[in-house]
C-alpha positions as CSV (number, residue, x, y, z in Angstrom):
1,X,0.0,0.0,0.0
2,X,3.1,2.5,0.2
3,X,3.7,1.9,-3.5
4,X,0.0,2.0,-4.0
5,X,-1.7,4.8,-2.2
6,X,-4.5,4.2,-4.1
7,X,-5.2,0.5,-3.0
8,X,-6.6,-0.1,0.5
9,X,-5.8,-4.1,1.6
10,X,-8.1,-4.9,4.6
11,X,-7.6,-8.3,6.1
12,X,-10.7,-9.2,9.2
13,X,-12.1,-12.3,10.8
14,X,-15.1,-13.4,12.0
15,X,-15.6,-16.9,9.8
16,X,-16.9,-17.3,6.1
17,X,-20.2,-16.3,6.6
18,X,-18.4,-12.5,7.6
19,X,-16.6,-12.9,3.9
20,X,-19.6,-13.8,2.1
21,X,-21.9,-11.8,3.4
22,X,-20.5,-8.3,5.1
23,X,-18.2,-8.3,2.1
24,X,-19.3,-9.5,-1.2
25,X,-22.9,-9.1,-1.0
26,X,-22.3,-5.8,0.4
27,X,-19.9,-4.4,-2.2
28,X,-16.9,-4.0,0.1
29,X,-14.8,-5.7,-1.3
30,X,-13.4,-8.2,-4.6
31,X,-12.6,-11.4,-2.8
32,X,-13.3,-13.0,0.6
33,X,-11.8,-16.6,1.9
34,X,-13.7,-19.0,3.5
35,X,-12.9,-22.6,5.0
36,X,-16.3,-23.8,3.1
37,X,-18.5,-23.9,0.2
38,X,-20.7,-20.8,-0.6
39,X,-25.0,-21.5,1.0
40,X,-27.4,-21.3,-1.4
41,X,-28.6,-17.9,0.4
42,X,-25.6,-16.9,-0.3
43,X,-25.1,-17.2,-3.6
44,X,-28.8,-15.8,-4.3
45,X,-27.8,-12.6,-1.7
46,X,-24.4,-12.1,-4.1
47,X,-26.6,-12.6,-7.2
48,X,-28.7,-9.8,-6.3
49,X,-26.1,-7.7,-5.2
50,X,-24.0,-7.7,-8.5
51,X,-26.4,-9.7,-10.4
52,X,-24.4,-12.8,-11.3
53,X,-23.2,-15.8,-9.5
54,X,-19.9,-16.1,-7.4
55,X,-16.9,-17.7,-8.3
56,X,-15.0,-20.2,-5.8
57,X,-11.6,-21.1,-6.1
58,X,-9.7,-23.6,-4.0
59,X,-6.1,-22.5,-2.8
60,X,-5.9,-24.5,0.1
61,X,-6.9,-27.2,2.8
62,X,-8.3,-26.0,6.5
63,X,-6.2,-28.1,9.0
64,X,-7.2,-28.7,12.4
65,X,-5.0,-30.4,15.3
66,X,-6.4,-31.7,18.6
67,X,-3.8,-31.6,21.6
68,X,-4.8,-33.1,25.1
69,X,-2.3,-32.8,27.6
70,X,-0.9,-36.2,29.0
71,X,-2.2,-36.3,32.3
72,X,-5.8,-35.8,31.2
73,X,-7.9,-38.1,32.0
74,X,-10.5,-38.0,29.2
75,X,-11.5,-41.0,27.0
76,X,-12.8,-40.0,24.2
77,X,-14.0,-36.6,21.7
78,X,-16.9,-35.5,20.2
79,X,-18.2,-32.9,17.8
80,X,-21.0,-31.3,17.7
81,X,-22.4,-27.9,15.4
């Protein structure tokens, strides 16, 4: 951005859902990541904000490590969403 005062680069969390749908479907910005494949909503909500559908491309894996601590006593993990 020093070379480029023109060009603002803005880089936020808050999960895909924030990329998809405080970014792209509010014009803020030209790209957003996510860890997962674009809702249905979502696409519709980007449709009608620049009335065509997204594009998705693939750059990468989401990797996830458990670590328990040795003198934990615990048996087993579960999951839940």
């Amino acid at each position: 951005m020093a070379k480029k005062t023109d060009v603002k680069i803005q880089v936020t969390g808050g999960g895909s859902g924030i990329g998809f749908s405080a970014a792209l479907q509010n014009n803020a910005t030209d790209l957003a990541d996510a860890s997962r494949k674009i809702k249905a909503a979502e696409i519709a909500e980007c449709i009608k904000a620049f009335g065509k559908r997204p594009d998705g491309i693939q750059v990468c894996l989401d990797g996830l490590s458990v670590y328990v601590a040795a003198d934990n006593t615990g048996q087993e993990l579960s999951w839940s969403n």
